[in-house]
C-alpha positions in Angstrom: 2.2 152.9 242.2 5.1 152.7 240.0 4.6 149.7 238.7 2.3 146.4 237.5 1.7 143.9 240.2 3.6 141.7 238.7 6.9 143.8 238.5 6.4 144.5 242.1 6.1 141.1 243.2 9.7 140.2 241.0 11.0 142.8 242.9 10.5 141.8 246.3 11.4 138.0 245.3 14.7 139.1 244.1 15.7 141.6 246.3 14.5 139.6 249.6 14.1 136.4 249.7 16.3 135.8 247.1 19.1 136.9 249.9 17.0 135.3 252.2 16.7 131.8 250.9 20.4 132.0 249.5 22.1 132.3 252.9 21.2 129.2 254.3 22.4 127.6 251.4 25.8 128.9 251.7 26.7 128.9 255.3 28.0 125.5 254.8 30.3 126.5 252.6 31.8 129.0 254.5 34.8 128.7 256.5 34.7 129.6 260.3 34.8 133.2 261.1 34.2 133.9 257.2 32.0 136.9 256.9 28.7 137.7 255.2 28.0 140.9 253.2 25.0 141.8 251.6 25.0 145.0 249.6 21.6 147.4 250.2 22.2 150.0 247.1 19.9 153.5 248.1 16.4 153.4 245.9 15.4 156.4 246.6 13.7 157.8 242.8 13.6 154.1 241.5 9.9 153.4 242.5 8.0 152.5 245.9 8.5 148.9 245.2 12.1 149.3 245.1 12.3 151.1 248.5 10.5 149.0 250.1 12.1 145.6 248.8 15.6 147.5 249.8 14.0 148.9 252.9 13.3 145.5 253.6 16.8 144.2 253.9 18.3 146.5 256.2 16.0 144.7 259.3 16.5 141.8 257.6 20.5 141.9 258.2 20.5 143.2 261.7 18.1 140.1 262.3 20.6 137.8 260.6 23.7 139.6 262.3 22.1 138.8 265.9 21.1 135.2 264.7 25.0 134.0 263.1 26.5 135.6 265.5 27.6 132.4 267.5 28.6 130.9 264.6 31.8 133.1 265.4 
């Protein structure tokens, strides 16, 4: 592994449910029809616990896409 236990577990907590646990907080704040983007930057060479945390997102989103989508 690429990294300390520790690093990997920052990792996941930023790159997931740090977008996961900030959403909620700001769909009130949004107008209607606004749109959500979350950004999934390749991390391919940066480490297993990189690529998975980004891997991570990209079900993640779909999920979310399927799940807003009335909010339309």
């Amino acid at each position: 592994m690429d990294a300390a236990p520790e690093s990997r577990n920052v990792r996941v907590h930023i790159n997931v449910k740090g977008n996961f646990f900030t959403l909620p907080k700001s769909l009130p704040l949004l107008n209607e029809g606004a749109s959500v983007v979350f950004t999934v930057g390749a991390a391919e060479g940066l480490g297993a616990a990189m690529t998975a945390a980004k891997g991570a997102l990209l079900p993640l989103v779909r999920s979310l896409a399927i799940e807003l989508a009335p909010r339309r």
